[in-house]
C-alpha positions in Angstrom: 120.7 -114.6 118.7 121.9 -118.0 117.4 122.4 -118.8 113.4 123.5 -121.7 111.9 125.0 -121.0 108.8 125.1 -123.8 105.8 126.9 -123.6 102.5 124.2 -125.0 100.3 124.4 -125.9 97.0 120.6 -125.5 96.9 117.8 -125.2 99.4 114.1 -125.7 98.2 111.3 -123.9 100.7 107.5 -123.6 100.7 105.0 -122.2 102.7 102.4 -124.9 104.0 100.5 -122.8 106.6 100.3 -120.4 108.8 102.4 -120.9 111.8 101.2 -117.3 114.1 98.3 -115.3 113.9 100.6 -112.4 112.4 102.7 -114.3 110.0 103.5 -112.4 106.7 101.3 -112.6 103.5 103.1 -114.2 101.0 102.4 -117.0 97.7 101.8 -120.5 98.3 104.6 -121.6 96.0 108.1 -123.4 96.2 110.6 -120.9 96.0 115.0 -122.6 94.9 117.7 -120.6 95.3 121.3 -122.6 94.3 124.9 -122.1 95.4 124.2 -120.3 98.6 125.0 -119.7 102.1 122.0 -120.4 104.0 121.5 -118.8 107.4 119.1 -120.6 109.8 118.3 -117.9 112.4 116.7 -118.0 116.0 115.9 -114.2 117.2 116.0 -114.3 121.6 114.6 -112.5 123.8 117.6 -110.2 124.6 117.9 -109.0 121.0 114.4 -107.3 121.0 115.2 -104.6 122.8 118.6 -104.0 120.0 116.7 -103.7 117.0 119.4 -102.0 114.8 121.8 -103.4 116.8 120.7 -107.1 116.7 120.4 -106.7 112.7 123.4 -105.2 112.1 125.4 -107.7 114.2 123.1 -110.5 112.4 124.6 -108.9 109.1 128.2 -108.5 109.9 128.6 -112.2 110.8 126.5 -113.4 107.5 128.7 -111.4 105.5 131.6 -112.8 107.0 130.6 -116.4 106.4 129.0 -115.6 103.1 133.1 -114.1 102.5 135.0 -117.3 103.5 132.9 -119.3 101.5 132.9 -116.9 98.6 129.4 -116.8 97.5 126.8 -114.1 96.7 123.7 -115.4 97.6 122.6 -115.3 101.0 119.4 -117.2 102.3 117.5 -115.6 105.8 115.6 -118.5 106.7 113.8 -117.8 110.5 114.4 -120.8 112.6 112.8 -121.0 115.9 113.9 -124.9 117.0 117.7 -123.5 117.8 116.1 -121.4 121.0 114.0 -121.5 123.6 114.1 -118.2 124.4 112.7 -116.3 121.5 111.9 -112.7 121.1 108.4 -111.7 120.4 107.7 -112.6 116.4 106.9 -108.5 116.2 110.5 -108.1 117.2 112.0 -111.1 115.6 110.4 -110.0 111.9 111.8 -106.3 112.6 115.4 -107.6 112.9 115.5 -109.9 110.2 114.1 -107.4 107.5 116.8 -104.6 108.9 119.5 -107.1 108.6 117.9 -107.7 104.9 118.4 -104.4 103.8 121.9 -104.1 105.3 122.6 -107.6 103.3 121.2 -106.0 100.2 123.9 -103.5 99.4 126.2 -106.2 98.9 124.5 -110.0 98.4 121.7 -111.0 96.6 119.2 -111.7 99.7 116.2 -114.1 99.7 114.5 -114.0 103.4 112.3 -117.0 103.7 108.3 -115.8 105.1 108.5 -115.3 108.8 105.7 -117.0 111.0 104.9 -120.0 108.5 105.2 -123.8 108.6 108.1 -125.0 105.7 108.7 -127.9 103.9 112.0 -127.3 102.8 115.4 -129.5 101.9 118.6 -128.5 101.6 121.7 -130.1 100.0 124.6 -129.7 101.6 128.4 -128.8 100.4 130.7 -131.8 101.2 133.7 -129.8 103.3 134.9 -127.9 106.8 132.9 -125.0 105.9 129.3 -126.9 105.5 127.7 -126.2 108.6 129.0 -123.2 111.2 127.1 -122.1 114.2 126.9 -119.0 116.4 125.7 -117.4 119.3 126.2 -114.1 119.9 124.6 -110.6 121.3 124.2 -106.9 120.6 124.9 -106.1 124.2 128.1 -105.3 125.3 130.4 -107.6 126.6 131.1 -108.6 130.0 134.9 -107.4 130.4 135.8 -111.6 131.7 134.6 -112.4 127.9 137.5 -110.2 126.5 140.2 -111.1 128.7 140.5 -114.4 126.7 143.2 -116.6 127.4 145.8 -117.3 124.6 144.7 -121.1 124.8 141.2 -119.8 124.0 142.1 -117.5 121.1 143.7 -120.3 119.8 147.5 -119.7 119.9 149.6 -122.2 122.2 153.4 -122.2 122.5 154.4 -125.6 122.7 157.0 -126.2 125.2 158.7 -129.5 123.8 161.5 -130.9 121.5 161.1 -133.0 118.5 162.2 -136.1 118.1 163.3 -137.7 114.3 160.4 -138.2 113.0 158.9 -134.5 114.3 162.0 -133.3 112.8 161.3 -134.8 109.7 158.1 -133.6 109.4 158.6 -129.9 110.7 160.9 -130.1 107.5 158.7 -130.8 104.7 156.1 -128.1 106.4 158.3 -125.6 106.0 159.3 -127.1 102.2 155.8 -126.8 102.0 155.8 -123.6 102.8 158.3 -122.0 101.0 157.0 -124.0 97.6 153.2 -122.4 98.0 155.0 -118.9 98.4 156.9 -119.4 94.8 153.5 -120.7 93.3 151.4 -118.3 94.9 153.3 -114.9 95.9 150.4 -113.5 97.7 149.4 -116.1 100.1 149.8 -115.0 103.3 151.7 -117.9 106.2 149.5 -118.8 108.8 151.6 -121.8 111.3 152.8 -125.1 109.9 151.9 -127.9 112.4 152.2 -131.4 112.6 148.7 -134.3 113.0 150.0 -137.2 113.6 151.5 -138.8 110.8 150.8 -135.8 109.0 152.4 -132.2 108.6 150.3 -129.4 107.0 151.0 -125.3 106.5 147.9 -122.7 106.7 148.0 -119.9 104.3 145.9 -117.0 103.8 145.0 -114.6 100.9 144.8 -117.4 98.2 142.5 -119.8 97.3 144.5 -123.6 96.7 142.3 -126.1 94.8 143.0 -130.0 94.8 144.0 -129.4 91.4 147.2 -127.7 92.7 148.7 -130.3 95.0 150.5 -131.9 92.2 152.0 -128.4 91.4 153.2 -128.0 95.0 154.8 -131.4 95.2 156.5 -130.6 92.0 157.8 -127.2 93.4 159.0 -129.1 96.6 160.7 -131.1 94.9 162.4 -128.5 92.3 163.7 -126.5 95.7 164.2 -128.9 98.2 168.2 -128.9 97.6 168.2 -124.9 97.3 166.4 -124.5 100.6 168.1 -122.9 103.5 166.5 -123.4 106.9 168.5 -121.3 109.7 166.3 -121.0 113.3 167.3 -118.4 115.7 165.9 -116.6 118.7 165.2 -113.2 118.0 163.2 -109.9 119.8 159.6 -109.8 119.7 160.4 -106.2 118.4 162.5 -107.5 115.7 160.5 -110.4 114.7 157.5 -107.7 114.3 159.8 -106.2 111.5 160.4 -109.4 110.3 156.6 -110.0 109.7 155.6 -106.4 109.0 153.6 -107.9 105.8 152.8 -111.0 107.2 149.1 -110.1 109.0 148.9 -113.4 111.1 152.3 -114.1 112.5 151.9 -110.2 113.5 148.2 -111.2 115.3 150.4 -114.2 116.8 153.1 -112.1 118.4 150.7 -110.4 120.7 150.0 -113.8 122.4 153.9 -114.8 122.9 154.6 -114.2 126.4 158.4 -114.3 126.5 160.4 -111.2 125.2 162.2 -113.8 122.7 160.4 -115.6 120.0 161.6 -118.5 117.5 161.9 -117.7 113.8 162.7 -119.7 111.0 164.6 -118.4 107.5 163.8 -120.0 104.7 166.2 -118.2 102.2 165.0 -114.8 103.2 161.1 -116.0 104.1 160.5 -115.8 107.9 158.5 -118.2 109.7 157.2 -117.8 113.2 157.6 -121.5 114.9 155.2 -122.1 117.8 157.8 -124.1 119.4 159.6 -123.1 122.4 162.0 -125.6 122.9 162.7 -127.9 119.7 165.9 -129.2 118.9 166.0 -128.6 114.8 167.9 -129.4 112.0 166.9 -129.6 108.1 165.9 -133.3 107.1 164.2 -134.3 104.2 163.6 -137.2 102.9 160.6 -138.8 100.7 157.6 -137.2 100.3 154.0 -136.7 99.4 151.3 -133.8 99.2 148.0 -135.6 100.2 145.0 -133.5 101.2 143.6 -129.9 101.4 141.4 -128.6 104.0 140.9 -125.3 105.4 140.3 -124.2 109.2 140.1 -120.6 110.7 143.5 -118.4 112.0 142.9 -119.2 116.0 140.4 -121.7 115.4 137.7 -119.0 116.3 135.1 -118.8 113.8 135.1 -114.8 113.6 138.4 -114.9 111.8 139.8 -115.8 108.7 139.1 -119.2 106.8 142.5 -120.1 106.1 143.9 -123.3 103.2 145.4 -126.0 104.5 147.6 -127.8 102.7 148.7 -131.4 104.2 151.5 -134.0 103.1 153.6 -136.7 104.9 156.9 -137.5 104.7 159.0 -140.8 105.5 163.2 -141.6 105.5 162.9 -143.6 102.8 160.6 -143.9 99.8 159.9 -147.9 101.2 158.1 -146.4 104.3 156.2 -143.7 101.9 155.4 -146.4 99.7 154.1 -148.9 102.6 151.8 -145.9 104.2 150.3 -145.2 100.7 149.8 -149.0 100.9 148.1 -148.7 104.2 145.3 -145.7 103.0 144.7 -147.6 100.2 144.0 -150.9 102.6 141.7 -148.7 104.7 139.8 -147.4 101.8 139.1 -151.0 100.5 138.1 -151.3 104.4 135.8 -148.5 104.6 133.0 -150.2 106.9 130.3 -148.0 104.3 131.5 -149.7 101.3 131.8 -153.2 102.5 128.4 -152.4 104.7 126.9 -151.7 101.1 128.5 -154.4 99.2 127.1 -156.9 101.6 124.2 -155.3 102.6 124.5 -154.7 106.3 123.6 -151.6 106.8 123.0 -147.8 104.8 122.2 -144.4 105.2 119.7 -141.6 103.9 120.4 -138.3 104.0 117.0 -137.6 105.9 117.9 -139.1 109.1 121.7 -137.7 108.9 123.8 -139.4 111.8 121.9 -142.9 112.3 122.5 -146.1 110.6 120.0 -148.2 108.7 121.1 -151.9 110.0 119.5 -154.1 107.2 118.9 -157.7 108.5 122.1 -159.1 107.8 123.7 -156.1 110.1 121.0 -156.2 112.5 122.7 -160.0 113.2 125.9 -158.6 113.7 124.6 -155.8 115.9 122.3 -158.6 118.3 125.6 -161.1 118.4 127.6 -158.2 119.8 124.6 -157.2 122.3 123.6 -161.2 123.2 127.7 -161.5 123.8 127.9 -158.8 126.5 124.5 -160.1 128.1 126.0 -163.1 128.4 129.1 -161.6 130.5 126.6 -159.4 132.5 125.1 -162.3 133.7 128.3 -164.0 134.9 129.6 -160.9 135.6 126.8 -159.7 138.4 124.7 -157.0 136.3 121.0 -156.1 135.9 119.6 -154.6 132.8 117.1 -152.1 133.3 115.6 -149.6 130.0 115.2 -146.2 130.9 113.2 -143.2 129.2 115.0 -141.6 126.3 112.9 -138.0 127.0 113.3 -136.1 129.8 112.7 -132.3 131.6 115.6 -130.6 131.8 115.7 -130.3 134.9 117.3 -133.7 135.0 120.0 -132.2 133.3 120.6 -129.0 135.0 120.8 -131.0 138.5 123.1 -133.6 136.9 125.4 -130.8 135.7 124.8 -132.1 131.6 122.4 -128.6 130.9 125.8 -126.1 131.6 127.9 -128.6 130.4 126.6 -130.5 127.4 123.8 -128.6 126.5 125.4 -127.4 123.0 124.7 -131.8 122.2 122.0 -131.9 122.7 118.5 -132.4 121.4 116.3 -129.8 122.9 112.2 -130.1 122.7 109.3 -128.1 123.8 107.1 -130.7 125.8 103.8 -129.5 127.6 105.3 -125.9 127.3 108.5 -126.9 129.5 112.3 -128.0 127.9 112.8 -131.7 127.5 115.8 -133.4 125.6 116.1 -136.8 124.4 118.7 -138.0 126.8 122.7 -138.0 125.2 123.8 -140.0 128.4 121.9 -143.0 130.6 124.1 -141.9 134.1 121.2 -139.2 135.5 118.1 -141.6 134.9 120.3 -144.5 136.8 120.8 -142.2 139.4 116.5 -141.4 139.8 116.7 -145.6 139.7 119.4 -146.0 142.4 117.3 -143.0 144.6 113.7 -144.7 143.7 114.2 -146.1 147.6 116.9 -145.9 150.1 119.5 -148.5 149.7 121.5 -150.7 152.3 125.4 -151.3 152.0 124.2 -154.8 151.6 122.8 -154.4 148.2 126.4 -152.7 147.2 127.5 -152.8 144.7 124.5 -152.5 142.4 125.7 -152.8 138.7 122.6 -151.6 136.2 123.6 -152.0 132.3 121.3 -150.2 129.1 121.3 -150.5 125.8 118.8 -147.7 125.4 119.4 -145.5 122.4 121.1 -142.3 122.9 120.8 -138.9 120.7 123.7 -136.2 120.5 123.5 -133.2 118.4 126.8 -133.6 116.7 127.0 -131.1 113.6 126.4 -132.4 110.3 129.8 -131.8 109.1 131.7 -134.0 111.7 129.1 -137.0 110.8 131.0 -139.9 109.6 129.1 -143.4 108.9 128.7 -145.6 111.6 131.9 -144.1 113.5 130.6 -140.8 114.5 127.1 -140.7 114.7 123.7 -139.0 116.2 121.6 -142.1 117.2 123.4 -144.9 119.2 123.2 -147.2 122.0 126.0 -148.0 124.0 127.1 -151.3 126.2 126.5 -148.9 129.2 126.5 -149.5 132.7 126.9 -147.6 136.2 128.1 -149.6 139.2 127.0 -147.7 142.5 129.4 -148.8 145.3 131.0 -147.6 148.4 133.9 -146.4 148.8 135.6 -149.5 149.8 134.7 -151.2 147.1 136.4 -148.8 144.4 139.4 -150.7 144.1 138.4 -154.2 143.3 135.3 -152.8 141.2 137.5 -151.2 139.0 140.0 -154.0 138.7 137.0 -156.0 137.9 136.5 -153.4 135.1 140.1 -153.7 133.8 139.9 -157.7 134.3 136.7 -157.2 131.9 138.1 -155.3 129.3 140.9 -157.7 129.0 139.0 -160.5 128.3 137.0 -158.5 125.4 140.3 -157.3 123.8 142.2 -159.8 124.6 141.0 -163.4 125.1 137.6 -162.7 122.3 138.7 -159.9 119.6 142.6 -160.7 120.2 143.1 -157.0 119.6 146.1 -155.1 121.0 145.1 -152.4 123.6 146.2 -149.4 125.7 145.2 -147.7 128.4 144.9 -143.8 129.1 144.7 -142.3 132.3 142.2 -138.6 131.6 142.3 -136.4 134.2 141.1 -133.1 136.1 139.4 -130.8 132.5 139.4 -127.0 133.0 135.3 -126.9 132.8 135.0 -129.9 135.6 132.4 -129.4 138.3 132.7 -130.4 141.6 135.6 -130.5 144.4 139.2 -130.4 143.5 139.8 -132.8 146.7 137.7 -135.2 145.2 139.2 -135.3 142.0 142.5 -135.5 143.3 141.3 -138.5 145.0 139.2 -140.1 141.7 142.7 -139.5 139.9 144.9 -141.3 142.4 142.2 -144.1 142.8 142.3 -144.9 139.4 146.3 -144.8 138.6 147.2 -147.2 141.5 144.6 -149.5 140.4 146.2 -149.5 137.0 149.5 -149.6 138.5 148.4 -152.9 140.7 146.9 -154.3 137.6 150.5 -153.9 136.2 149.0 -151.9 133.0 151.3 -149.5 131.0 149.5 -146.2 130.8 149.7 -143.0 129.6 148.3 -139.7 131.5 146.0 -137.5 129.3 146.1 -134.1 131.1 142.6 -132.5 131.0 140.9 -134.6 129.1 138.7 -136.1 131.8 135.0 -136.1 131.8 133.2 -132.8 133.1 131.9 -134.9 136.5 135.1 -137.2 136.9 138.5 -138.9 135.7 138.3 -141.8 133.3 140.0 -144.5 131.9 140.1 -144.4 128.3 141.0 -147.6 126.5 142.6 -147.6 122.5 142.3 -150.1 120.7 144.4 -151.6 117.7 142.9 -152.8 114.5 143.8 -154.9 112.0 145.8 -151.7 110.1 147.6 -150.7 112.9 145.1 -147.5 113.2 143.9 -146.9 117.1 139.9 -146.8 118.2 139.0 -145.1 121.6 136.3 -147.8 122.3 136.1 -148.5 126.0 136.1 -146.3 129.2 136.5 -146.9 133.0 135.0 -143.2 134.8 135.0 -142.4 138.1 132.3 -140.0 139.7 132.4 -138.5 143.0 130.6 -135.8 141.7 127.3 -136.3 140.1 125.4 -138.8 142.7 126.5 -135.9 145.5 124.5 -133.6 143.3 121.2 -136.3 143.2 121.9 -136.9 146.7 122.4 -140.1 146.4 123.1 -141.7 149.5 122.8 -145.7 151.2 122.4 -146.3 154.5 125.4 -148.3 156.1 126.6 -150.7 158.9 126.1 -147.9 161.3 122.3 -147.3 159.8 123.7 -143.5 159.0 123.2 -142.3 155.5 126.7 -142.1 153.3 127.0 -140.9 149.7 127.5 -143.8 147.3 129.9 -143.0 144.5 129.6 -144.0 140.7 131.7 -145.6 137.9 130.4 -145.1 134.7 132.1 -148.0 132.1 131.0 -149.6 128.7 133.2 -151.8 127.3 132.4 -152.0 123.7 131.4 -148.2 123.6 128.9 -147.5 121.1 128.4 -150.2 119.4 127.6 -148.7 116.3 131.2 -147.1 116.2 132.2 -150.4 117.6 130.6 -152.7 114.6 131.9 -150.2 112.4 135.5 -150.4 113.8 134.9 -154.4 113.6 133.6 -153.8 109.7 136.8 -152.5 108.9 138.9 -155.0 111.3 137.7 -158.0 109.6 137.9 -156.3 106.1 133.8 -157.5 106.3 135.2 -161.0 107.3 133.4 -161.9 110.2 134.7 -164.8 112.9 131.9 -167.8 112.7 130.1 -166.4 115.7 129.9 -162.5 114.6 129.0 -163.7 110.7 125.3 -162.7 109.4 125.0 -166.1 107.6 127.7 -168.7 108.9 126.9 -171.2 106.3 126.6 -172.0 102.5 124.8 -175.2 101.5 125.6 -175.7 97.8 123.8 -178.1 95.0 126.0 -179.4 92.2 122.3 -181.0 90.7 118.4 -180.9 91.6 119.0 -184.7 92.6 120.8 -183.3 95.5 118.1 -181.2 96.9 116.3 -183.5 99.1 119.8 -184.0 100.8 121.1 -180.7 101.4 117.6 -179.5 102.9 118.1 -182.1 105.4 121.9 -180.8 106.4 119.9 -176.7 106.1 117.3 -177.9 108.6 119.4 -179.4 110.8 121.9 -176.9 111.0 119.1 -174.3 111.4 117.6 -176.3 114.6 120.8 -175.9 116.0 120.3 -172.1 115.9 123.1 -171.8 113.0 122.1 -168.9 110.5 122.5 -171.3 107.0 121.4 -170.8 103.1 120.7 -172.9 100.8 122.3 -171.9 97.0 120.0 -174.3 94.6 120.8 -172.0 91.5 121.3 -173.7 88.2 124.7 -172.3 88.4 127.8 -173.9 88.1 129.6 -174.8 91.3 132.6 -172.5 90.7 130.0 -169.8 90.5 128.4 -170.8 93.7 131.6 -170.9 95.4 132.7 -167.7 94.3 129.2 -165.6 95.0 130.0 -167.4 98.7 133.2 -166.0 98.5 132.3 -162.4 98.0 129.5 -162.1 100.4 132.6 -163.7 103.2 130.4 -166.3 104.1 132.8 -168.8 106.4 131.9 -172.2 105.4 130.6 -173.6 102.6 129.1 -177.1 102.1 128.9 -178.7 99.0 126.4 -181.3 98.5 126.9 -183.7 95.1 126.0 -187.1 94.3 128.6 -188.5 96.1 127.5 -186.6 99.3 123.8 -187.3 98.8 124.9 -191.1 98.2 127.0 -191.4 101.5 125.3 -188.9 103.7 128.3 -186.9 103.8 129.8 -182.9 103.4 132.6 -181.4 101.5 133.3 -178.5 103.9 135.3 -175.6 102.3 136.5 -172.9 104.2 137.7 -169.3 103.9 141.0 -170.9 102.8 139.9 -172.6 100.1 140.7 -175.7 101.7 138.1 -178.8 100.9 137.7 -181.6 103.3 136.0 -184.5 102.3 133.5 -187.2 103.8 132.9 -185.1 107.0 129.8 -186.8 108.9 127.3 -184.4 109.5 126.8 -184.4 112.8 130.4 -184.3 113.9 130.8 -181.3 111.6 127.9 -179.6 113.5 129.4 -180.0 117.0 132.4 -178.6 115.7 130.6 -175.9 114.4 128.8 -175.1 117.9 131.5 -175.1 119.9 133.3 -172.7 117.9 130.4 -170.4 118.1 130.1 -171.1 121.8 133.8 -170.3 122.6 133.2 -167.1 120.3 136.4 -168.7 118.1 138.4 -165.9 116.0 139.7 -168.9 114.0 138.8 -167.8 109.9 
């Protein structure tokens, strides 16, 4: 059976018609229920023969949601699109009006009619809790299922020592959580972590609204010079009568392998620290509570929603002050606003997870294409555009069905599976095996921009930067083994120019190997993984190794970028695959006319280039360079006498392929200037008597700064070859 679950605060349905021959009877009229958890529900085939089973387990995970989301009213909405494996609609029906009843005795239950096409729409709550799915079976388990790793269920002892600023931070999370125990004597401790810049504490059996983070902060500061922090090594034994009312630091225990654990006393609170090794002392210095949040004890889904409470803290009040000054920069950055304010691109709740790019961002989006086309060209690539729906059994030979399956769009086509494709590598590789290939044509280097689909849940959508529909600067470079080395130096070479020589950004470089779900031989990634850090060694590239973190099929190259706040961006990526064309069979024929496998390097270098325009939104604070800019020029009237003039410098400009406007309002020239201003527009020309008279330009820039009696058609050339060298000048 799989549900998704959806804290709604309403969901609309109506019956249109008749969807199976045995569908319920029911009235043809739109039915609202508000403030509910609504549970979209897909019966399978191996629940049918578990009909009290199959309900009851259906129950008992609703009711748990419906609990951590604290609401009374529970939805049954039958959803056939999350399966393709359904249970006969006999069976299906049977279970979901048992799992009704059981519902009944302690929610109000509406089940929506079984067997009917809906209209229906739902509205959505706006936190972590929005949008939870499940799969999950009345059968009994297999016995490998519940011999789950502690890294599965969730609890990791982390073998490391802090350094200042962890120190600092491990500080104020335990201020934190000694302050939420004086406010709120029943909340129960779940483990105080640090995020980055941030710290944050989990409790338990409370409910924290955003209301009461000005109270905390208040209470951390009225205790902070009374608080004791002592850490010490104790037994497991006695640590389990330290925390004999303390329900998850108990659950915790059981997953702590050594006989020894560390504990924390906060003036007579104990504290369980995940940390094996840290070197601690008390520092605190200034600080603020920032957010709330919630996540579940283990991060499994079956247990308890847990409050989060998050804060940073800094040495001095100066540093808290300059990172308040920071999030405040990045919300005046946020590429939705300024993609609103100047009308480059929006969003409709309808198509959640893809961008609207209005004409003005459709520019930007086409400048960013036409500028890697152009490198493609000089840089040995062929475009092809591929299918974007295809049988799964693409998938399940390119490995994506076991291992990406969960992301991806699944449709019934001509009574088979078919996805819209989340990836372009499998359809290069049908392209590369449409014929057999000589080492001569080696290395072939195919690029598409086609548009990709990923299923990623509602609740982790976020404008332009995560998102369901993209297209990506993609490209797969089939080669020989030989050729490895200088293709992906050719790769590095490549994304230095883009960073470096165009966008001027700051970059590293991360080296992701081996993950625990990879597919394939182990000597073969141990070869992708040496492959790739010698070339980044040669290249003379500071690096840093992300353990695990490869891609299913093969290490990669993941490159970070800086932006304008300091904040990194995983944009680009180098990957190297020994593994997927050896499961297309993928093969050349070579100097000694025998058939060899050819290997594969997947790359883009801009990414997605929605997340990538959004990134470059919020880099230019909506100021684009000349070349990037939706409109690049102003030309501005003082008077109507001036008209006949500054079409002639508009028409000129726009034969020259330079996107100009003409402001003729009957506005002042102040005004004019200014409306330029806000919508960034990088040059301005102002066209007045004395202009008209002399066939002449005032040219204003971003500055402000007017020059005067510029001939026009030296101020076009200068124009062009900025745009031609792709200048970052503002």
């Amino acid at each position: 059976m799989k549900i998704i679950a959806i804290h709604s605060d309403s969901i609309k349905f109506k019956p249109i018609k008749k969807a199976i021959k045995g569908a319920e009877d029911v009235k043809m009229e739109e039915t609202e229920v508000k403030e509910c958890l609504v549970c979209l529900t897909a019966v399978e085939k191996k629940d049918e023969n578990l009909v009290k089973e199959s309900a009851k387990r259906l129950a008992e995970e609703t009711s748990k949601i419906a609990e951590q989301v604290k609401t009374k009213n529970i939805v049954l909405y039958p959803y056939a699109h999350l399966s393709s494996d359904l249970s006969h609609p006999e069976k299906a029906i049977e279970i979901m009006i048992e799992a009704e009843k059981l519902l009944k005795k302690n929610y109000k239950v509406v089940r929506a009619p079984f067997g009917w096409y809906k209209s229906f729409s739902l509205e959505c709550k706006g936190h972590p809790l929005s949008e939870l799915s499940r799969a999950f079976s009345a059968e009994k388990l297999d016995a490998k299922i519940k011999e789950v790793s502690p890294e599965i269920k969730g609890i990791e002892l982390k073998d490391q020592k802090f350094d200042d600023k962890d120190k600092l931070n491990y500080s104020h999370s335990l201020l934190l959580a000694a302050a939420v125990k004086e406010l709120f004597p029943d909340a129960t401790f779940g483990f105080c972590e640090l995020e980055n810049e941030k710290f944050y504490c989990n409790f338990g059996n409370v409910k924290i609204h955003k209301g009461d983070l000005s109270r905390i902060q208040k209470k951390m500061e009225e205790i902070k010079s009374k608080v004791k922090i002592n850490k010490k090594s104790v037994s497991k034994e006695d640590a389990k009568r330290l925390f004999k009312n303390s329900k998850y630091f108990l659950d915790a225990l059981k997953y702590f392998k050594k006989e020894n654990v560390e504990v924390y006393d906060l003036n007579g609170l104990y504290f369980l620290s995940p940390y094996a090794k840290s070197d601690y002392s008390k520092i605190f210095g200034s600080f603020e509570v920032v957010d709330l949040g919630g996540a579940y004890w283990r991060n499994d889904s079956t247990q308890d929603m847990l409050d989060r409470v998050y804060g940073v803290a800094f040495s001095s009040q100066k540093e808290l002050k300059d990172y308040k000054d920071r999030i405040l920069a990045a919300e005046k950055r946020d590429h939705r606003k300024i993609g609103q304010q100047q009308e480059l691109l929006m969003f409709h709740e309808w198509s959640p997870g893809s961008a609207f790019l209005l004409p003005k961002g459709a520019v930007v989006y086409n400048e960013l294409a036409n500028f890697i086309r152009e490198q493609y060209k000089k840089r040995g690539y062929q475009e092809v555009i591929t299918p974007q729906l295809f049988n799964k059994k693409l998938w399940e030979t390119s490995g994506h069905w076991d291992h990406f399956k969960d992301d991806m769009f699944l449709l019934e086509v001509d009574k088979e599976e078919f996805s819209l494709k989340p990836m372009n590598c499998p359809s290069h590789l049908l392209i590369f095996k449409n014929r057999l290939r000589s080492y001569k044509e080696l290395p072939l280097r195919l690029a598409d921009f086609c548009y990709l689909y990923r299923n990623e849940l509602k609740g982790v959508l976020s404008g332009m930067t995560r998102v369901r529909k993209l297209s990506q600067d993609d490209a797969h470079i089939f080669c020989t083994e030989e050729q490895l080395k200088e293709e992906i130096e050719k790769l590095i070479d490549f994304v230095k120019y883009v960073y470096r020589d165009i966008f001027k950004m700051e970059f590293v470089m991360n080296l992701s190997t081996m993950p625990k779900e990879a597919m394939g031989d182990k000597k073969l990634w141990d070869k992708a993984e040496k492959l790739l850090e010698d070339t980044l060694k040669k290249s003379k590239m500071n690096y840093q190794i992300k353990k695990g973190e490869g891609a299913f099929y093969g290490p990669k190259i993941d490159i970070d970028v800086k932006d304008a706040l300091g904040r990194m961006w995983q944009l680009a990526t180098i990957q190297l695959d020994f593994q997927m064309p050896l499961r297309f069979n993928a093969e050349y024929e070579g100097k000694d006319n025998k058939k060899h496998p050819v290997i594969m390097i997947h790359r883009a270098i801009l990414g997605s280039l929605e997340r990538f325009m959004g990134v470059m939104i919020e880099h230019f604070a909506g100021k684009f360079p000349l070349w990037l800019s939706p409109v690049q020029i102003k030309v501005l009237t003082v008077t109507e006498r001036n008209e006949k003039f500054a079409l002639e410098i508009l028409n000129k400009l726009k034969d020259k392929g330079i996107r100009a406007e003409l402001d003729d309002r009957s506005e002042t020239i102040p005004k004019k200037v200014r409306d330029a201003e806000l919508e960034n527009v990088p040059i301005t020309l102002t066209v007045g008597d004395n202009e008209s008279d002399n066939k002449t330009l005032a040219v204003r820039n971003r500055s402000g700064k007017v020059k005067f009696g510029v001939k026009a058609d030296e101020f076009i050339q200068s124009v062009l070859n900025k745009i031609e060298t792709r200048s970052m000048d503002q």
